[in-house]
C-alpha positions, 0 to 999 in steps of 0.5 A: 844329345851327344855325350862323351862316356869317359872318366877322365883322359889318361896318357898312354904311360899312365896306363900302362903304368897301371897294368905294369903294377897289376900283371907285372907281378904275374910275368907279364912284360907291360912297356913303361917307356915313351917310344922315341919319336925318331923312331916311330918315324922310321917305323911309320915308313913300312907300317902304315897304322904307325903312321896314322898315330903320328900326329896324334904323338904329344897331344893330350885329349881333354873330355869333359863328362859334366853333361853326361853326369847331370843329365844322365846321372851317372857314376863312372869307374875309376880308371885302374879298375876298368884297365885292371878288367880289361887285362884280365879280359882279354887275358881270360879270353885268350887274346894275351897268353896266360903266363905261369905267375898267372893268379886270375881277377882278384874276386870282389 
């Protein structure tokens, strides 16, 4: 069997309205608006990983993890929470600079 691990589909906006609400306030500039599709054509022409999203622009990904839940039993985390990690991870790895604002993962 084959099972698709995700908790839901999110949009690329949604998400990166979650990190702006989390880093934003510790000096991190996280781009919130939709880029203009003139735009990522033109940009698409001298770069070629521009061009392989294109058609994927405006179409929304639907998964259902209803088989992964019964058969394997599992919980997933909520989508916020595995985005906050993920900014602190490659931030704590050095991937993205840490800016003065800086306050770390908040401990649980």
């Amino acid at each position: 069997n084959r099972y698709i691990l995700v908790s839901k589909c999110s949009r690329m906006l949604d998400v990166a309205a979650m990190l702006r609400k989390e880093f934003g306030p510790q000096g991190y500039n996280v781009p919130t608006r939709k880029a203009p599709r003139f735009l990522l054509r033109l940009g698409s022409i001298t770069d070629p990983s521009i061009k392989l999203i294109l058609p994927q622009i405006g179409v929304a990904a639907v998964f259902a993890n209803d088989k992964a839940r019964e058969d394997l039993e599992m919980t997933f985390r909520p989508v916020d929470e595995t985005m906050k990690d993920m900014g602190y991870s490659v931030i704590e790895r050095g991937f993205v600079k840490k800016t003065a604002k800086y306050n770390g993962p908040k401990s649980s």
